[in-house]
N, C-alpha and C positions, 0 to 999 in steps of 0.2 A: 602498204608494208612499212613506211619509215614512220607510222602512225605506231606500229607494232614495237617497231626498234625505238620510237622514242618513250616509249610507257615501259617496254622492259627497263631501257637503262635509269627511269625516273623512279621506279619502283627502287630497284638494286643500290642506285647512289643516293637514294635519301638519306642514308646516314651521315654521308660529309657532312653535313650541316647541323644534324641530329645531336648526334651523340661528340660534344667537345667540353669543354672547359665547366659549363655550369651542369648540365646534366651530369658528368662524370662527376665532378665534388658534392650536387647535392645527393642523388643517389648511393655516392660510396657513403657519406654522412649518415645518412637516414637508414639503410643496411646497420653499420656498425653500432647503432644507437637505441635503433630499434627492432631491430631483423626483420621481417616481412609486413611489419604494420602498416609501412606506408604506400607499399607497392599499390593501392587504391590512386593513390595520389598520381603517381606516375599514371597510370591510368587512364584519369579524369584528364590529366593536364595533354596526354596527346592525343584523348576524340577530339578535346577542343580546338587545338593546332589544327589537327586532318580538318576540320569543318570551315576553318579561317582560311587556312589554305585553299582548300576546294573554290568557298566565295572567291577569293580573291584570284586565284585562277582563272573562274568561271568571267568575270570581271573583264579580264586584261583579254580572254579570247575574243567575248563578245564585243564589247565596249570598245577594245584595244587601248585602253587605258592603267596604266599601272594604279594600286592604291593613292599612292600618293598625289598623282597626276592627279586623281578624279575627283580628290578630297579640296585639293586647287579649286578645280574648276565650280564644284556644288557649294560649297559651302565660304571661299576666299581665303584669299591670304592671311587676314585679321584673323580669322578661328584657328586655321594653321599653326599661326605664329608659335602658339604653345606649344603644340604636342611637337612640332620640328626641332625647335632648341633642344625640348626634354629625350627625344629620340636620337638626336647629334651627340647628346650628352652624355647619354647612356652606350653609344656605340662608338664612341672613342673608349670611355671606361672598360668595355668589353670589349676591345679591339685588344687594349691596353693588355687583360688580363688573357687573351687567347694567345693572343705573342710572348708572353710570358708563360703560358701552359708548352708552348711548343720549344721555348729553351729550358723549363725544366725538366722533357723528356732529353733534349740534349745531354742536359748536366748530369743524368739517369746513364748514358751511354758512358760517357765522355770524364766523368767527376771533377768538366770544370764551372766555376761558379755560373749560374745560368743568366747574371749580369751579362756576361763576356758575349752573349749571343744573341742578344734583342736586338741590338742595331744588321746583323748580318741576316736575320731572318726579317727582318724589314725589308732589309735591300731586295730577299727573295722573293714576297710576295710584290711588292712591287713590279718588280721585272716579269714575273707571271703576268701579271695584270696587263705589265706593256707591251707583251709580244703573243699574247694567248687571248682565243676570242671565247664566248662564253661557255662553249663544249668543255673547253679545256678545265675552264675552274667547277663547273659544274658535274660534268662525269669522270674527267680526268681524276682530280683527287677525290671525288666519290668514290670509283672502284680502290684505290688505294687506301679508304677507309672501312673497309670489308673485315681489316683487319681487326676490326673492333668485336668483327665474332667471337674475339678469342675471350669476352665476358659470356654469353651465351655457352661457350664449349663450357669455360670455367665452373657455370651453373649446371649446367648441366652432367656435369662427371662427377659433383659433389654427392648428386642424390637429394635433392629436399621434396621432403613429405609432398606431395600431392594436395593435400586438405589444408596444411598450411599456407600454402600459395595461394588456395582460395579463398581461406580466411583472410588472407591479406589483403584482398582482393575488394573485401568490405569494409569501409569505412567504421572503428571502433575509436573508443578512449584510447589514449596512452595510459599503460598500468605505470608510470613513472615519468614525471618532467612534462607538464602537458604544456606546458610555455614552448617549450625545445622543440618539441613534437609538431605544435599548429607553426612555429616558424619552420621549420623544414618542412612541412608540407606547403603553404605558402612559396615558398625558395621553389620549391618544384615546380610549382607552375609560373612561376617566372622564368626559368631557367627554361621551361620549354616555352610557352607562348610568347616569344620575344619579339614585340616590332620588327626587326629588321628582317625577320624571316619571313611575312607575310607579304612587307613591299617587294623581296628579293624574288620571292616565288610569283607577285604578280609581273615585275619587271622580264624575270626568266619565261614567263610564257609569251609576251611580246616579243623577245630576244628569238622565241621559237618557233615564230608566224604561226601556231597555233590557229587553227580557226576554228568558227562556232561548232559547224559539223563533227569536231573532234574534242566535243564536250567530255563525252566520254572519257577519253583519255585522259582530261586534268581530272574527272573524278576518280577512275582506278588509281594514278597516281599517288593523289593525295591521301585517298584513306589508308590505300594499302603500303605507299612508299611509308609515310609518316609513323604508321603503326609498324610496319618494319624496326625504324628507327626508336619507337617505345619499349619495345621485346630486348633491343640492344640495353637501352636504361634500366630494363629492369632486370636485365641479366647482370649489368653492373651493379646493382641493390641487393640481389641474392646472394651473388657471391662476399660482398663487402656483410652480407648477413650472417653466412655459414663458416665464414672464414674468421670474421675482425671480433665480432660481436658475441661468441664463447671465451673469446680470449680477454675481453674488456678493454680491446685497443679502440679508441677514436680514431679518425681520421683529420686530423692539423693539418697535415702538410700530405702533398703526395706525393713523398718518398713512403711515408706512414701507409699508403695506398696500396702499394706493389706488392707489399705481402697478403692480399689478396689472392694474388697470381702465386705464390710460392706452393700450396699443396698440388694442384693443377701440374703447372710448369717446369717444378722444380729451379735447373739453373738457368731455364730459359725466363724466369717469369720477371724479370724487372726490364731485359729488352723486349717482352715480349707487350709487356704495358708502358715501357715508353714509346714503342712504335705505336700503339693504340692511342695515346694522349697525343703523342706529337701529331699524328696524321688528321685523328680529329680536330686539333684545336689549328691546325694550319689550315683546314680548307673551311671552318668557321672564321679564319681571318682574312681569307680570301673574301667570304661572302662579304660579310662587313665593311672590308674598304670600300669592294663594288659599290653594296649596294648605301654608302654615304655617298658615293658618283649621283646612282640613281637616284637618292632624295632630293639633293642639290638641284641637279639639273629639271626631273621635273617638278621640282614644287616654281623654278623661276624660268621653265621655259627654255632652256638649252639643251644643244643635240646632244644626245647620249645612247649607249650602246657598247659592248665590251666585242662586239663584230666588226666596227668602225674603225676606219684608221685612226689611231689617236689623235694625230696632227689634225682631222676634220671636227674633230670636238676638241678644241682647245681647255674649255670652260669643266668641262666634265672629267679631266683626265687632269685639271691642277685639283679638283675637288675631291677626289680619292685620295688623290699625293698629300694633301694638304691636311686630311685626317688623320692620315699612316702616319707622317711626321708629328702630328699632334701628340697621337698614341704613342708613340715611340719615345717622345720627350719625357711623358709623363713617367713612360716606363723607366728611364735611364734616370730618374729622380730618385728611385728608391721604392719598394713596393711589396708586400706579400700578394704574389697573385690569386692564391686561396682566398684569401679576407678581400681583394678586389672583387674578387665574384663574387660573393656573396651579398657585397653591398651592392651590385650591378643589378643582379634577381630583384632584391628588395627595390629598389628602382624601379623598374622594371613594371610592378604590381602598380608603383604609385599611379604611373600613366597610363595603363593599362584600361581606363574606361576613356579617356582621349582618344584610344587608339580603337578599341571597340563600337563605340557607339555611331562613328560615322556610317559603318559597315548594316548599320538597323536601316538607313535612309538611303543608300547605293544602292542596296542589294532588294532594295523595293522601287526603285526608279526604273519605268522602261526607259528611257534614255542611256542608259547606260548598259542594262542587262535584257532590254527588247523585250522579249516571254519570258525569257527564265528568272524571272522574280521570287524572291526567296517563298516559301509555301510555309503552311504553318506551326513545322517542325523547324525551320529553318528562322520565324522568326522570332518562336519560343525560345530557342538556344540564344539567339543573339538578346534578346529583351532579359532573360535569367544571365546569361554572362554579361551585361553590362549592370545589373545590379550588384550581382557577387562583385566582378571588378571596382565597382565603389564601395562595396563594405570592405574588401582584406585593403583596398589602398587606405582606408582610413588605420586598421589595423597594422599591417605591417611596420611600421619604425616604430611603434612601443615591442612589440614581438622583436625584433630587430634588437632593441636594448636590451629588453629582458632573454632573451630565450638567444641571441646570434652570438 
């Protein structure tokens, strides 16, 4: 039975994570720019998430080992060394720019500047972290991100063609700006495939005594939670389609955003999509601090665990703090958090074979995965995704100049 209860609510709360800061800006982008062209993209970019996840799931049940742990242990510290900096780097940047998503739904409510509010939404997820064990951040604000339906509702009371959805659905030219076009599609699957969502989800199935018997379960989870969470982004792309994208509005900033929600909403619609942003990009900054706890700790071998009394992980619980503060600095320096994320995604891409290729050699080890070694669908995906992942990383920062 709690096999039951833990795959419904992994299903229902995969969007906390899902649907935050960079999915919502690249999706409302790519909508208003191009109306249904890119929804392919969005697509593409969360089979591949479901299937990293899935591995890395499968990983932590069997193995009991998070990604990053195993990555330690096979291949050393010395290969590590890169992809950890460029992963710490990249999740304070997106730490940075999610705490900043969640005070400009403030500033949305409130109309005060959303500076005035980074430092006290720091102190909050913090204090979450210090007194909430991993249910809390995990399904706690997962079901309080439900509210992110209200893109799906939105899409769906507009009415869009049926055929155009499928044509979108196919990868085509842009009829205009194919620079703009291949970096937003790029942005899109950075903004979904993000490192710290793969270690987070290997970490959370240790968190969840998960055992091998209940394989099962991390695979419903992951394809069906994950693509849950794709339906949400691409409800956010349809509506930023049907809405932004007849009017010739771009989306800059996301106040520019909310008038998405106005034919919909009416006068509900700017709190109804700040409580959407804010709720997403708060429990995408929860995941985040976590899961720099969790990289810390096991790439060097300290206790960690968000079930643990704090005080018994010393090591692990300055390593979260120590990022949040980071983030938090950064943020109080000055920043557009739009134009953060967007260089976060491009990021993102760069490292993106660092972070895939080890997953070719884990996910073929019986030491780590016993029987369930990847088969040869599974090592097709990962050998074509670590090629694509080195072609767009060589591409993305000329894309990034020209086209972001």
């Amino acid at each position: 039975m709690s096999a039951i209860v833990d795959l419904v609510l992994g299903v229902v709360t995969s969007i906390g994570g899902f649907v935050e800061v960079g999915s919502i800006s690249t999706s409302a982008q790519a909508g208003s720019e191009f109306g249904f062209q890119l929804l392919w993209a969005v697509a593409a970019a969360t089979v591949m998430l479901a299937m990293l996840a899935e591995m890395s799931g499968r990983l932590a049940a069997v193995g009991k080992q998070s990604v990053a742990g195993a990555v330690r242990e096979r291949f050393g510290i010395h290969f590590q060394a890169v992809p950890l900096v460029a992963e710490l780097i990249i999740d304070v940047l997106l730490l940075t720019a999610e705490i900043g998503g969640v005070a400009i739904a403030v500033k949305l409510l409130t109309g005060i500047a959303f500076q005035w509010w980074l430092l006290p939404i720091g102190v909050v997820v913090w204090l979450v972290l210090w007194v909430s064990g991993f249910a809390v951040v995990e399904y706690g604000i997962g079901l309080l991100g439900l509210v992110t339906l209200a893109f799906i509702v939105a899409a769906w009371k507009l009415g869009p063609d049926v055929s155009d959805l499928a044509k979108g659905l196919v990868p085509t030219m842009a009829d205009h700006d194919m620079t703009r076009y291949a970096f937003l599609a790029v942005s899109i699957l950075g903004a979904t495939v993000s490192p710290y969502l793969v270690n987070f989800y290997s970490s959370g199935t240790i968190e969840e005594k998960m055992k091998e018997q209940e394989l099962w379960v991390n695979r419903v989870t992951s394809y069906a939670g994950i693509s849950f969470g794709g339906v949400v982004a691409m409800g956010v792309l349809v509506t930023s389609a049907m809405v932004l994208e007849p009017r010739s509005i771009l989306v800059n900033s996301y106040e520019q955003a909310t008038l998405m929600f106005v034919p919909t909403f009416g006068r509900w619609a700017v709190a109804l999509f700040a409580f959407s942003l804010g709720i997403g990009c708060l429990g995408a900054a929860l995941e985040i601090t976590l899961n720099a706890g969790y990289l810390l700790a096991q790439v060097f071998g300290w206790e960690w665990g968000a079930n643990k009394p704090r005080r018994d992980e010393a090591r692990f619980t300055t390593a979260f703090t120590f990022i949040l503060v980071l983030a938090l600095a950064i943020g109080l320096i000055g920043f557009d958090p739009l134009k953060l994320t967007m260089i976060c995604v491009a990021l993102t891409v760069v490292i993106m074979p660092l972070i895939v290729l080890p997953f070719l050699v884990l996910m073929n080890d019986s030491r780590y995965v016993k029987g369930h070694t990847s088969g040869p669908i599974g090592n097709g995906f990962l050998a074509a995704l670590t090629i694509l992942a080195g072609l767009l990383a060589l591409v993305v920062v000329p894309l990034e100049i020209l086209g972001g």
